[in-house]
GUBA-667329 format. One line per 5 residues: their letters; for each residue x, y, z of N, C-alpha, C, O. Coordinates in nm, 2 decimals. Example, Ala and Ser with C-alpha at 12.3 -4.5 7.8 and 13.67 -1.06 7.14 Angstrom:
BEGIN
as	1.32 -0.57 0.78 1.23 -0.45 0.78 1.32 -0.33 0.78 1.42 -0.33 0.85 ~ 1.28 -0.22 0.71 1.37 -0.11 0.71 1.29 0.00 0.79 1.34 0.11 0.80
END
This chain:
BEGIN
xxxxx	-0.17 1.18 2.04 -0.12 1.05 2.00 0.03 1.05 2.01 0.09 1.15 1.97 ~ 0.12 0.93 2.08 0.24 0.93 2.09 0.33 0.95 1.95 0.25 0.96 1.85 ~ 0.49 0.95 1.92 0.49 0.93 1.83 0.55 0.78 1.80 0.62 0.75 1.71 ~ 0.51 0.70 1.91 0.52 0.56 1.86 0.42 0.51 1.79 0.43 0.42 1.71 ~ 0.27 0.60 1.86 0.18 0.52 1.82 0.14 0.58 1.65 0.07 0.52 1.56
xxxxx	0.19 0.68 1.66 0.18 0.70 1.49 0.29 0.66 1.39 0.25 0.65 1.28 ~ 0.38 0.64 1.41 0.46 0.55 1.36 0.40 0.41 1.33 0.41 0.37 1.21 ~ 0.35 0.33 1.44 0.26 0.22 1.41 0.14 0.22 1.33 0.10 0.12 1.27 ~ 0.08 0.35 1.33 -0.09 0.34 1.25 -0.02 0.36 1.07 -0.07 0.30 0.98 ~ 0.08 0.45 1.05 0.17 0.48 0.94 0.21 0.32 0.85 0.20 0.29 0.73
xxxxx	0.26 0.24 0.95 0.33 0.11 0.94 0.16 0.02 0.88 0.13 -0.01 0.76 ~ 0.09 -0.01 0.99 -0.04 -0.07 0.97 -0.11 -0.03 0.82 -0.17 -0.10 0.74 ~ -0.09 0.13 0.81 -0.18 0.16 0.71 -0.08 0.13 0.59 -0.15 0.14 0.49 ~ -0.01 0.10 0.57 0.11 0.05 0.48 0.08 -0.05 0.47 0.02 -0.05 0.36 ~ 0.08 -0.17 0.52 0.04 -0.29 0.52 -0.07 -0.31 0.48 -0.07 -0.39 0.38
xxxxx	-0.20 -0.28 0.52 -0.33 -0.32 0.44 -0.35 -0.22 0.33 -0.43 -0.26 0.25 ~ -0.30 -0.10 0.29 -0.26 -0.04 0.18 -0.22 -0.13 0.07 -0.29 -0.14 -0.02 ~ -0.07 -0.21 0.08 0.00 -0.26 0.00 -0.09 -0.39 -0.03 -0.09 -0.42 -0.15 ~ -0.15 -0.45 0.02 -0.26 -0.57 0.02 -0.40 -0.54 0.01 -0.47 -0.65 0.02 ~ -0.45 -0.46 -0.01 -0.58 -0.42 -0.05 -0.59 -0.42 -0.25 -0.70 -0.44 -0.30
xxxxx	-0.49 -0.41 -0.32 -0.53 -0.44 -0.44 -0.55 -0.59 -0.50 -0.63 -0.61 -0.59 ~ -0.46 -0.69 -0.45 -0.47 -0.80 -0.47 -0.59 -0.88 -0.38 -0.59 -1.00 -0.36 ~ -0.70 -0.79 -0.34 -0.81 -0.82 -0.21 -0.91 -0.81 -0.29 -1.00 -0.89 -0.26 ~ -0.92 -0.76 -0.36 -1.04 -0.71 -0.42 -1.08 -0.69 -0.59 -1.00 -0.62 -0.65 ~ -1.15 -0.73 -0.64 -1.18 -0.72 -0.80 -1.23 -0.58 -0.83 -1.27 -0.57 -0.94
xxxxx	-1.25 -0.47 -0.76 -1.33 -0.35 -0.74 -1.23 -0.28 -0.78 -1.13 -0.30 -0.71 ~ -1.20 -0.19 -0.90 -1.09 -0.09 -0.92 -1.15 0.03 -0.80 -1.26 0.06 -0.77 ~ -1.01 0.07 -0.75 -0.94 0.11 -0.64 -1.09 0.10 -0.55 -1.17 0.20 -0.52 ~ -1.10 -0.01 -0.53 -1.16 0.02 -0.42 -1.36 0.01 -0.39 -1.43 -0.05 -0.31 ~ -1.39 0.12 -0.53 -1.50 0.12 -0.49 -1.55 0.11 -0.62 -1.68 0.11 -0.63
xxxxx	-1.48 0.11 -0.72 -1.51 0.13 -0.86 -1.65 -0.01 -0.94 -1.76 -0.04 -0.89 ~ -1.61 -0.04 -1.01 -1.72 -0.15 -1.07 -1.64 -0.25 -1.06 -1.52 -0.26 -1.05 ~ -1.75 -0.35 -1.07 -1.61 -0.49 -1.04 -1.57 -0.57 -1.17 -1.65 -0.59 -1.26 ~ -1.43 -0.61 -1.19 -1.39 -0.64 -1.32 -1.29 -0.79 -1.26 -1.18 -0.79 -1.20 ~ -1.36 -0.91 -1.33 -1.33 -1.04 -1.30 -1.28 -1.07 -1.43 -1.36 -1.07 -1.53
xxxxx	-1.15 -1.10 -1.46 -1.04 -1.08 -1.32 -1.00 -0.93 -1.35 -1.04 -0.86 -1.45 ~ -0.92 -0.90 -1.26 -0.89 -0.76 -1.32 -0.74 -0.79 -1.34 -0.67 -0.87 -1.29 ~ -0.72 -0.68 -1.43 -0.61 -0.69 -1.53 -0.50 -0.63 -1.41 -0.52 -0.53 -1.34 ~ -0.39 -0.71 -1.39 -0.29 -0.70 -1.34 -0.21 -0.56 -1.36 -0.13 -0.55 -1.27 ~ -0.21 -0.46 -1.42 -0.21 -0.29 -1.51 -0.26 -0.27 -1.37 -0.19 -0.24 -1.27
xxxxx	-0.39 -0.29 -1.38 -0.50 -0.21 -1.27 -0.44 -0.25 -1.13 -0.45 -0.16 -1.05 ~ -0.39 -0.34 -1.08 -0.39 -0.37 -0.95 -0.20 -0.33 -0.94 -0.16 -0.36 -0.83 ~ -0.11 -0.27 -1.04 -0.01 -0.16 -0.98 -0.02 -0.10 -0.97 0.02 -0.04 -0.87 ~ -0.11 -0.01 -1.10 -0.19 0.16 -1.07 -0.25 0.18 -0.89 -0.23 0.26 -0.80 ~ -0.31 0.08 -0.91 -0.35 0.07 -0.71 -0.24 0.09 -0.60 -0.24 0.15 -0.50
xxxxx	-0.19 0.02 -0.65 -0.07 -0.01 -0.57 0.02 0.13 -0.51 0.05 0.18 -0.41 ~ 0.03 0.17 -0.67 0.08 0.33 -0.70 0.03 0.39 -0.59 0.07 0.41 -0.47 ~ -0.09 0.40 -0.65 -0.18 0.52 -0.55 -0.23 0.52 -0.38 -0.27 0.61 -0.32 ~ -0.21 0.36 -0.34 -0.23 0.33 -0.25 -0.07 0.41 -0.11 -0.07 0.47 0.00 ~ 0.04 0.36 -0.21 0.18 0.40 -0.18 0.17 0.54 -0.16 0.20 0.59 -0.05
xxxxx	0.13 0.61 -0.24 0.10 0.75 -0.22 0.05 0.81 -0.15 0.09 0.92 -0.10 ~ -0.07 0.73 -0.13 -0.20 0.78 -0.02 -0.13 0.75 0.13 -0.16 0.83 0.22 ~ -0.05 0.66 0.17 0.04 0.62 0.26 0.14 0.74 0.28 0.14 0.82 0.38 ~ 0.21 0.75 0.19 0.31 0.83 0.17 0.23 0.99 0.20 0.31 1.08 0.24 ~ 0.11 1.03 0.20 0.07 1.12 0.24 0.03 1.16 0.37 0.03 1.27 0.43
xxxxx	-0.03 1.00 0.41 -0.02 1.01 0.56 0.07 1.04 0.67 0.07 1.12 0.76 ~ 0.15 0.95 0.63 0.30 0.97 0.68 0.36 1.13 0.72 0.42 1.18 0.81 ~ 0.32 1.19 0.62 0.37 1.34 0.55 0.25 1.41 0.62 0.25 1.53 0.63 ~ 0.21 1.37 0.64 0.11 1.47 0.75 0.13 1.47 0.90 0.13 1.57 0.97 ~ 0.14 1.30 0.96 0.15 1.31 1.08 0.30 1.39 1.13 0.32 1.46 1.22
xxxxx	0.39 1.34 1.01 0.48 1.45 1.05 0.49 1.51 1.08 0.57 1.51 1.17 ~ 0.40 1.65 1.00 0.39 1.75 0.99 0.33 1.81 1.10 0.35 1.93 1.14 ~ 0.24 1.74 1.16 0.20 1.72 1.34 0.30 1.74 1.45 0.31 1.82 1.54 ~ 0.38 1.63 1.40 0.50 1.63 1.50 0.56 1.77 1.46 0.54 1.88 1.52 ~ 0.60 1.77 1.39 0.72 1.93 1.42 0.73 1.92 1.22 0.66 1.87 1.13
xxxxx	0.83 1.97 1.23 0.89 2.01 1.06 0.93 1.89 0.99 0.98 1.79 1.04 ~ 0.90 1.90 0.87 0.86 1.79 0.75 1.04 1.78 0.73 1.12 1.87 0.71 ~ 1.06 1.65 0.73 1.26 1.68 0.72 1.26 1.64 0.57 1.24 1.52 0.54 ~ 1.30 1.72 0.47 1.33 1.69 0.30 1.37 1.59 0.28 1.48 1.57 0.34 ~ 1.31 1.49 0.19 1.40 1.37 0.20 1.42 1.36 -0.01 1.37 1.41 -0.11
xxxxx	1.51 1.27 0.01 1.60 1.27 -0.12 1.57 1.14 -0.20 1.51 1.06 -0.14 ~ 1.60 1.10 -0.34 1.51 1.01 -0.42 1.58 0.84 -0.37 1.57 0.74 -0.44 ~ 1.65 0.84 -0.23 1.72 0.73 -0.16 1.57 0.66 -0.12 1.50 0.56 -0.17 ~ 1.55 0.78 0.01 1.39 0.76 0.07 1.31 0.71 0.01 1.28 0.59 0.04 ~ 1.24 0.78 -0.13 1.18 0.74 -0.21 1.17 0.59 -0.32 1.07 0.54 -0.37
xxxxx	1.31 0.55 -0.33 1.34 0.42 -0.36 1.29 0.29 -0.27 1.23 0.19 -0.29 ~ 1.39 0.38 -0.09 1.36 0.26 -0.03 1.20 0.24 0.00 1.15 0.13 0.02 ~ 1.13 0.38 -0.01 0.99 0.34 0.01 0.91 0.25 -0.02 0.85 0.17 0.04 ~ 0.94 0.28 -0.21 0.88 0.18 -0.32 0.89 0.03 -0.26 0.79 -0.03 -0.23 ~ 1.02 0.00 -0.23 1.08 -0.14 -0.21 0.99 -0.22 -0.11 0.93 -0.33 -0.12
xxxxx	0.97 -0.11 0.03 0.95 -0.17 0.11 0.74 -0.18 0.07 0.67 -0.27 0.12 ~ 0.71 -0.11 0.01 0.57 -0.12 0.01 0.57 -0.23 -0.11 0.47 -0.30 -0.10 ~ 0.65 -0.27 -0.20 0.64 -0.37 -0.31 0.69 -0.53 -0.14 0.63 -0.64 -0.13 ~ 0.77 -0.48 -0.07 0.77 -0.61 0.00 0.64 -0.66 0.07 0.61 -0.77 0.10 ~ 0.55 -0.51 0.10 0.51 -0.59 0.18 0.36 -0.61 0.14 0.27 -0.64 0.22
xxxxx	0.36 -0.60 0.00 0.28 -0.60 -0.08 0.27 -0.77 -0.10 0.17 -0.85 -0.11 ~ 0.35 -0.79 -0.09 0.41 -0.96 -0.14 0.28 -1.08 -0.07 0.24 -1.18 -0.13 ~ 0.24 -1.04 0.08 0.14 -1.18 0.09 0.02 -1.15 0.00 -0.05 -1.24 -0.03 ~ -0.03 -1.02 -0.04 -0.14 -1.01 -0.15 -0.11 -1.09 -0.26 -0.19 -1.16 -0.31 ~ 0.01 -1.09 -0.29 0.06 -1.10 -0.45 0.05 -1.24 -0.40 -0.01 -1.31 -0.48
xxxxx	0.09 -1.29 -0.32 0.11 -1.47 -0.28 -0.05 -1.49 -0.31 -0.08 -1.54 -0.42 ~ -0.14 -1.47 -0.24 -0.25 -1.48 -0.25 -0.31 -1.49 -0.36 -0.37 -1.60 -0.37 ~ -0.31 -1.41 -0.44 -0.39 -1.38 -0.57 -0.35 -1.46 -0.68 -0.42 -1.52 -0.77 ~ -0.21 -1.46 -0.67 -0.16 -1.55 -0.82 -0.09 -1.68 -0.75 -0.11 -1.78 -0.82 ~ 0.00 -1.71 -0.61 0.07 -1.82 -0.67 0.02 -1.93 -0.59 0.08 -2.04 -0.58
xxxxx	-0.12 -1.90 -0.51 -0.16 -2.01 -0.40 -0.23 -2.06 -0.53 -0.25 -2.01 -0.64 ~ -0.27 -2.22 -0.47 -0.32 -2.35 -0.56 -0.48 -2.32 -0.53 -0.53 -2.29 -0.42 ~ -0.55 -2.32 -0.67 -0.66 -2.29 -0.65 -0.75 -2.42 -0.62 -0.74 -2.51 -0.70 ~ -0.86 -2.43 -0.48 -0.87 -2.60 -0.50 -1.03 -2.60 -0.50 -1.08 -2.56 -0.40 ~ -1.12 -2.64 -0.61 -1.22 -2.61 -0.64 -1.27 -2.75 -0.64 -1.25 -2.85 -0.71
x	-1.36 -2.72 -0.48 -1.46 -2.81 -0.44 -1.53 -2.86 -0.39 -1.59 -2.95 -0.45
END
């Protein structure tokens, strides 16, 4: 695999990562379903989703050649960017007009 093309699957999996908790009433995923579910539960997802990302990332790396140490900058801008692109779930779930009919 190129390392464009992993860079892209990293990015992709980021994106339906960040939008998979506001997708689904299923805690993480596969759990039992809880209508509605408590907004708590779908950042803990969020969390872990970011993580589970953040581990991929840290692996294909580690494919490519040596893991480069990164500092709590990285890690901020990570947060940011997975909370941005988290954002059309969050549009979705809470601030679209619900139209029942």
């Amino acid at each position: 695999m190129s390392h464009g093309a992993e860079v892209g699957l990293v990015l992709l999996a980021a994106v339906v990562s960040a939008n998979l908790p506001f997708l689904t009433e299923r805690l993480f995923l596969v759990g039992p379903r809880r209508a509605p579910k408590a907004f708590g539960w779908r950042l803990l997802e969020l969390l872990l989703l970011a993580l589970l990302t953040l581990g991929l990332g840290r692996l294909l790396e580690a494919r490519i050649g040596q893991i480069y140490p990164q500092g709590w900058e990285f890690y901020a801008a990570l947060g940011c960017l997975f909370l941005t692109l988290a954002f059309p779930g969050f549009v979705w779930r809470y601030l679209r007009r619900h139209h029942h009919g």
